[in-house]
Every structure is written in C-alpha cells, then in structure tokens.
C-alpha positions in Angstrom: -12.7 50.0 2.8 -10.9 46.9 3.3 -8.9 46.4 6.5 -5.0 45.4 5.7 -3.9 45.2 8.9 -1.1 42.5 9.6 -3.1 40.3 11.8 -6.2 39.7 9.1 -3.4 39.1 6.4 -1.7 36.0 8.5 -5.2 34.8 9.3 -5.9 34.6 5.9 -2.4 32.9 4.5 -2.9 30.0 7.6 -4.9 27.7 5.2 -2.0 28.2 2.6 0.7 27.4 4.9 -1.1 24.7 6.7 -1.6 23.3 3.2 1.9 23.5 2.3 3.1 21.6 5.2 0.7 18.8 5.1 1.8 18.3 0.6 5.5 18.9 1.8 4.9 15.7 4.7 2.9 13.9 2.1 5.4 14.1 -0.7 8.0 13.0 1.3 7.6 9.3 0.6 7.7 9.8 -2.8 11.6 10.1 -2.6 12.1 6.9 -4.4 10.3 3.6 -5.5 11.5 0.8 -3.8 13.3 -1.8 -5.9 15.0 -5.0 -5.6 17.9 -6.5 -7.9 16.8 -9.7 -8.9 19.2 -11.7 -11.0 20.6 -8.3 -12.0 17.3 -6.9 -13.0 16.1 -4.2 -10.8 12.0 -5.1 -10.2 9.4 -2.7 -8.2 9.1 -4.3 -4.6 5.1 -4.4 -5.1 5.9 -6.6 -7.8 7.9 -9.0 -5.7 5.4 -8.7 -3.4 2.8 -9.5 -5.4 4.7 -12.9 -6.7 5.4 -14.3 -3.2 1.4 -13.6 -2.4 0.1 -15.3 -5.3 2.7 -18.3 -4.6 1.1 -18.2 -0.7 -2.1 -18.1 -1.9 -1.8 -21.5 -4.2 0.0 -22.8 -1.1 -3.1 -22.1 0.7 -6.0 -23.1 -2.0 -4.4 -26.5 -2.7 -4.4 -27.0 1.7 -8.2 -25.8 1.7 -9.0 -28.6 -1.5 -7.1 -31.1 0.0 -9.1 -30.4 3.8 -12.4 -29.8 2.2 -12.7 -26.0 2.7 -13.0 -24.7 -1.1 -16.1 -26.8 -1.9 -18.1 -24.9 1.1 -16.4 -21.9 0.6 -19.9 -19.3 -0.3 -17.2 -17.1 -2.6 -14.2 -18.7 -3.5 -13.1 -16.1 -5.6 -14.1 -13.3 -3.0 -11.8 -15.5 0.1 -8.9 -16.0 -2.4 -8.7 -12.2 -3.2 -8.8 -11.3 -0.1 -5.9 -14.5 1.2 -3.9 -12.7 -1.7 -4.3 -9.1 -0.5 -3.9 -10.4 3.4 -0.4 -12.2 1.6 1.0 -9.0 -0.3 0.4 -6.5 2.5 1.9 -9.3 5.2 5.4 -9.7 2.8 5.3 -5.8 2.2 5.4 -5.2 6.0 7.5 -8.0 6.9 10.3 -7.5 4.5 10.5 -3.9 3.5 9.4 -2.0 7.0 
C-alpha cells in the first residue's frame, strides 16, 4: 500500500517547486527587449551594439595593416571575430548596464 502521509507528499513536490522558482528567476529578464530610438526608429540594442563593434573593429584592422600586425596574424579571420565579439560585449556592458 502506498504511504500518503504529508511529509512523503512535500518531498516529492520539492523538485516542482524548486523548478518553478528557478523558470520564474529565469524569465524575469524577459520583461522587455531593450531598444533604442534612433532617428525616430526604435532598433534592438544588440543591433546598435553590433554596428559600433564592427565600426571598432575596422578602426582596429586598418591600425594593425598600417603597423604590420595583419600580415603575421596566423588567423586573421579567427582574431577579427573575436576583436568584434570583445567590441559588442564591451559596448553592451558599457552602455546598457
């Protein structure tokens, strides 16, 4: 016979509860995207983000060309990727946090 005593039943129902805390905590930067109005247009943030990276990271590429860098770069492609993830994460933190 199965045992329904209270104390089993709230062992079992921790999981579901803990669960339902943690999805609650999770979901609770899903509020709203962030947005910016630019020129009257309202543009996701990441977007933004991503534009002032990729303008950094010409910066950058035409500074390594002009010093020598890019020609003993091993993967150019690889280093630039990465300049314009370092770029987008840097602007995200810097001007939205």
């Amino acid at each position: 016979m199965r045992d329904r005593s209270p104390v089993s039943t709230k062992l079992r129902d921790q999981p579901r509860v803990a669960f339902l805390l943690l999805a609650g905590a999770a979901l609770q930067g899903c509020s709203s995207a962030p947005s910016r109005n630019v020129l009257g247009s309202y543009f996701p943030s990441w977007m933004v983000c991503a534009l002032m990276a990729l303008i950094a990271t010409v910066v950058v590429r035409s500074i390594f060309v002009r010093a020598g860098i890019d020609a003993v770069l091993p993967a150019p492609l690889i280093v630039y990727l990465g300049l314009f993830a370092a770029f987008t994460f840097a602007v995200w933190l810097v001007w939205l946090a």
